[in-house]
Structure formats: C-alpha cells, structure tokens
C-alpha positions as CSV (number, residue, x, y, z in Angstrom):
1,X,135.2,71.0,88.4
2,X,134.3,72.6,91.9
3,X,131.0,71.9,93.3
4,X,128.3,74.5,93.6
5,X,127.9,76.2,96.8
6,X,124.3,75.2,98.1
7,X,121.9,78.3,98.0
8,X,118.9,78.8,100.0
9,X,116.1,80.9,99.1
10,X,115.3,84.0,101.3
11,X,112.6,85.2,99.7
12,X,110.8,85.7,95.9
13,X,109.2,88.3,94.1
14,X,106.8,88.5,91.5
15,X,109.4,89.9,87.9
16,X,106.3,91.5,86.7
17,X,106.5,94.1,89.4
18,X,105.4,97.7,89.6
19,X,107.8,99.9,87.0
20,X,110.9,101.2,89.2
21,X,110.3,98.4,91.6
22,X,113.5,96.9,92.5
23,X,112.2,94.8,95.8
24,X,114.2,92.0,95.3
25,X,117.6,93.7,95.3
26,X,116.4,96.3,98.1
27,X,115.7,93.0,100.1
28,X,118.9,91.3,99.0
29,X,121.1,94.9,100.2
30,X,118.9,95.1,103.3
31,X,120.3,91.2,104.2
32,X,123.7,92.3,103.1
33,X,123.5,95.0,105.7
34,X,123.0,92.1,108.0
35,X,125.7,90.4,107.2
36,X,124.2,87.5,104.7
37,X,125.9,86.6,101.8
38,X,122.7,87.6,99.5
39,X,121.9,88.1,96.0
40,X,119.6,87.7,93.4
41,X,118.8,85.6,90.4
42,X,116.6,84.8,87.9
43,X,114.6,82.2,88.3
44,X,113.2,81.8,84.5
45,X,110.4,78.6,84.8
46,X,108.8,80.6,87.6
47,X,109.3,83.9,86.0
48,X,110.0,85.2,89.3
49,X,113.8,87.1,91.3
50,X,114.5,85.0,94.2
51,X,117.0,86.2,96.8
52,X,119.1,83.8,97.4
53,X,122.1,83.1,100.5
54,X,124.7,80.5,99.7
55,X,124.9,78.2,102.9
56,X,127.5,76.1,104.7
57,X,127.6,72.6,103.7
C-alpha cells in the first residue's frame, strides 16, 4: 500500500459558518491560483474545514 502524502494545514474554518459561506474553498481556489496544491477536508473531531496542501517529503 502507498504511503500518504504528508499534508499541511493552511488554514481552518469554523463548519458552522454563515449560510452561503463557502470560505474554506474560496481560500483553498485563491491558493490554487497561486500555484499550491490545496484542498479541503473535513476535519470531523474538530467540527471544523481545514485547507489543506500536500507537502514534499
């Protein structure tokens, strides 16, 4: 089984945001722009979105 890539969080965001937020994926596009492999997950025992960048190991 391959290893998982390391991840590195970029930022997090409340999921009990304003209705029609979506700040975690407008952050994650804005560092996509950039040129950073970002994305966002889940992370359910914080009940928060973290953005998240897979990094070189």
């Amino acid at each position: 089984m391959p290893a998982q890539p390391q991840r590195t969080v970029l930022e997090q965001f409340p999921a009990g945001g304003p209705r029609g937020s979506w700040s975690a994926e407008e952050y994650a596009a804005a560092q996509r722009a950039q040129g950073h492999d970002a994305q966002v997950v889940m992370d359910l025992s914080s009940d928060q979105f973290l953005v998240v960048a897979n990094t070189a190991t």
